[in-house]
C-alpha positions in Angstrom: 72.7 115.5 72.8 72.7 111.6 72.3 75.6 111.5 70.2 77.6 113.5 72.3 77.1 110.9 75.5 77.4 108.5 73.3 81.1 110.1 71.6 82.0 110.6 75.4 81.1 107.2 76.5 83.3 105.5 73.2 86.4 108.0 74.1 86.3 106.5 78.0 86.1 103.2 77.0 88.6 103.6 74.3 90.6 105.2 77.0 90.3 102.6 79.6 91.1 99.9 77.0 94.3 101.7 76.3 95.6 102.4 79.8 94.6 98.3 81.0 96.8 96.8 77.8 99.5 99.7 78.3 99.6 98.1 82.4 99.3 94.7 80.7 102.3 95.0 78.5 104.3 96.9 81.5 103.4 93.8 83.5 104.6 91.3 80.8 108.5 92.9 80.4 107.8 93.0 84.1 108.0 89.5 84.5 109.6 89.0 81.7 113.0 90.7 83.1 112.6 89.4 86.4 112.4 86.3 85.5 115.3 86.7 83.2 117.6 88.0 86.2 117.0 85.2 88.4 118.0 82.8 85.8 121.1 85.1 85.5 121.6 84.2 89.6 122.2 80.6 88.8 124.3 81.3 85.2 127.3 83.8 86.0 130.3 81.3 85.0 129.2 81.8 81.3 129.3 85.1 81.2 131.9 87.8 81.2 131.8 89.8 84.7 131.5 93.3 83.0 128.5 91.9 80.3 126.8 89.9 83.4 126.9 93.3 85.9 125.6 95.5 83.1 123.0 92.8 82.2 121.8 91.9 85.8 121.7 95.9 86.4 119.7 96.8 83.3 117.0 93.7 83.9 117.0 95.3 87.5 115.8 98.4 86.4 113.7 97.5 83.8 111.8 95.4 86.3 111.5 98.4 88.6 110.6 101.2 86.0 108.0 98.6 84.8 106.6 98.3 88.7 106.9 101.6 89.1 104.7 103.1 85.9 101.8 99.8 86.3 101.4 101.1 90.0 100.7 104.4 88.2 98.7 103.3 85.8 96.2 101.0 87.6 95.9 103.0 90.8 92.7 104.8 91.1 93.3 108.2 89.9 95.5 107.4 86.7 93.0 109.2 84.7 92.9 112.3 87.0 97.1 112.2 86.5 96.7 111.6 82.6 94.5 114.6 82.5 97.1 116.6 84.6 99.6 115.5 82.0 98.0 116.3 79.6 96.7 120.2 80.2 100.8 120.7 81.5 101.6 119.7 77.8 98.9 121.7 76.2 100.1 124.7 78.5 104.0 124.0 77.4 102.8 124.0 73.5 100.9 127.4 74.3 97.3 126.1 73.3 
């Protein structure tokens, strides 16, 4: 019975370890993009008008898919949503 607590425990942790540097990687291209735009803001002689609209608009929504899935991921029922996800994949494969 010890080893099974003990398996269960590792698995959480090992699970909470993943989804904290999954939201700290979502953060980084986060920043990363925004940061990237708003140089873009002070830059737009240099660069072409079609190449600078389809740059600015795919930083945009980088930056908001990326705030979008680390709200998801460090509110306080991610797990109970990963779990959802999960058995709604497990039901699609027929297991």
């Amino acid at each position: 019975m010890d080893r099974n607590l003990m398996k269960a425990a590792e698995v959480s942790t090992n699970e909470k370890q993943q989804l904290n540097t999954i939201s700290r990687r979502l953060f980084t291209v986060g920043a990363v993009s925004i940061t990237l735009y708003f140089t873009l803001q002070f830059i737009p002689q240099f660069i072409p008008d079609n190449a600078f609209d389809f740059i600015q608009g795919m930083l945009l929504g980088i930056n908001a898919g990326s705030m979008i899935m680390g709200s998801i991921f460090t509110n306080v029922n991610a797990y109970r949503l990963r779990e959802a996800k999960l058995a709604l994949f497990r039901r699609m494969r027929g297991e």
